[in-house]
C-alpha positions in Angstrom: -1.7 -17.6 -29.4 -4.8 -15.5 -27.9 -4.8 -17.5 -25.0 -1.0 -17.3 -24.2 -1.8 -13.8 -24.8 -4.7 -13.5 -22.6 -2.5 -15.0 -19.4 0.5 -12.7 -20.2 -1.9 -9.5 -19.4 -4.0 -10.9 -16.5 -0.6 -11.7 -15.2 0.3 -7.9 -16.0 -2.2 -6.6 -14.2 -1.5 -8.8 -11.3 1.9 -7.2 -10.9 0.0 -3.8 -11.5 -2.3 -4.0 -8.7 1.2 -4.7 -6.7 3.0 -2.3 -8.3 1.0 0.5 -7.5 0.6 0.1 -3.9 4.3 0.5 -4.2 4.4 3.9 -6.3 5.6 6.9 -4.2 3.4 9.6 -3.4 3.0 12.6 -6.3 5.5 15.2 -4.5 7.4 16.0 -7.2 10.7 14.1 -6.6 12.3 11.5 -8.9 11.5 7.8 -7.8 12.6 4.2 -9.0 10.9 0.8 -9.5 12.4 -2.2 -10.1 10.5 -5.1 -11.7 11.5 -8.8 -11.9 10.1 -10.7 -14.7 11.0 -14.1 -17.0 11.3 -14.8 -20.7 9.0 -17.0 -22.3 9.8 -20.5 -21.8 11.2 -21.6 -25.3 12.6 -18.3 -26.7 15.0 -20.0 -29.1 14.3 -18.0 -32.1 15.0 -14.1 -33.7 11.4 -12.3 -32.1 10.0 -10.1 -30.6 9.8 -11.2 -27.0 5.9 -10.2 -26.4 5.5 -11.4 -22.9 8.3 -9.6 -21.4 7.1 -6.1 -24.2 3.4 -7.0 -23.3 3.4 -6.8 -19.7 6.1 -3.8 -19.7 4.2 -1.8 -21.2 0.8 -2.4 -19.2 3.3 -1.4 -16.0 4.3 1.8 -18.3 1.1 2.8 -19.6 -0.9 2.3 -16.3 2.1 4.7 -14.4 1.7 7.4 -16.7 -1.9 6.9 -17.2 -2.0 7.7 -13.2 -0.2 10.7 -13.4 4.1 9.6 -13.6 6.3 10.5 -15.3 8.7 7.9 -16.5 12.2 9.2 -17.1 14.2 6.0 -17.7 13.9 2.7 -18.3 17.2 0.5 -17.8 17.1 -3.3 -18.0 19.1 -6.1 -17.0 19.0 -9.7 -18.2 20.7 -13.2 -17.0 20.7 -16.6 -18.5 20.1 -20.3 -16.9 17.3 -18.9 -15.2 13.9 -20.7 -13.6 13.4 -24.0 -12.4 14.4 -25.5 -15.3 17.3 -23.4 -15.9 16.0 -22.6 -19.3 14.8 -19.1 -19.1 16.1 -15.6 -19.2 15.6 -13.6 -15.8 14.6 -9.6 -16.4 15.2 -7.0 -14.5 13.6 -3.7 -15.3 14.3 -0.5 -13.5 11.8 2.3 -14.1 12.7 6.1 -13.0 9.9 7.8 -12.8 8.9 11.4 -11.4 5.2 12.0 -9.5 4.0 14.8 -11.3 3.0 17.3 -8.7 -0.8 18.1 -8.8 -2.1 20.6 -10.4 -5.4 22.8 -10.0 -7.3 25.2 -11.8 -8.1 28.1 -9.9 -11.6 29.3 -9.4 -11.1 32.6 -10.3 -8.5 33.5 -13.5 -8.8 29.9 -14.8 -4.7 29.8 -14.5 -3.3 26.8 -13.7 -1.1 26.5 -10.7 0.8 23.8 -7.9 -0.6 23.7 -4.3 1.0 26.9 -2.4 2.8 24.4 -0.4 4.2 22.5 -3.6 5.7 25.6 -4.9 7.5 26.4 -1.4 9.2 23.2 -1.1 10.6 23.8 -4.6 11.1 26.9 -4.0 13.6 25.8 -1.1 15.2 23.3 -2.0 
């Protein structure tokens, strides 16, 4: 089971180093992503479906571990998918928010946006 396990997560992080070319810049503004994925070929039985949760959450954990926000996460699945017909096709919208960058300043130690940041929300 390591092995299967092993391929499920290089496969994640396949679709990570894609996925994150993809990611919208940090300004602040709500964003979506939608990812495609397949069930495991025999899923016949009551489980957990760990290929589909495994490489999920690698996408999940990797946004937020760069600095999004995720807001939502709304999923989709169809039958008689695959070549053989035989798996389940997943589609996974994640709403996310680039969390605007934050600096310290140099001289009280608050914590503030970029000047220009705080204008553009400011306006809007």
């Amino acid at each position: 089971m390591a092995m299967f396990a092993k391929t499920q997560e290089d496969a994640a992080e396949r679709v990570w180093d894609k996925v994150k070319k993809q990611l919208a810049p940090k300004d602040g503004m709500t964003h979506v992503l939608m990812i495609n994925s397949f069930s495991k070929f025999v899923n016949q039985v009551f489980s957990v479906e760990d290929k589909y949760t495994r490489q999920i959450d690698l996408i999940l954990t990797n946004m937020q571990n760069a600095g999004y926000q995720i807001l939502d996460v709304k999923f989709n699945s169809i039958q008689g998918q695959g070549l053989t017909g035989n798996q389940e096709g997943f589609n996974t919208l994640i709403i996310y928010r680039s969390k605007i960058p934050i600096k310290k300043t140099r001289t009280t130690g608050d914590f503030q946006a970029p000047k220009e940041e705080l204008e553009r929300i400011l306006n809007e």
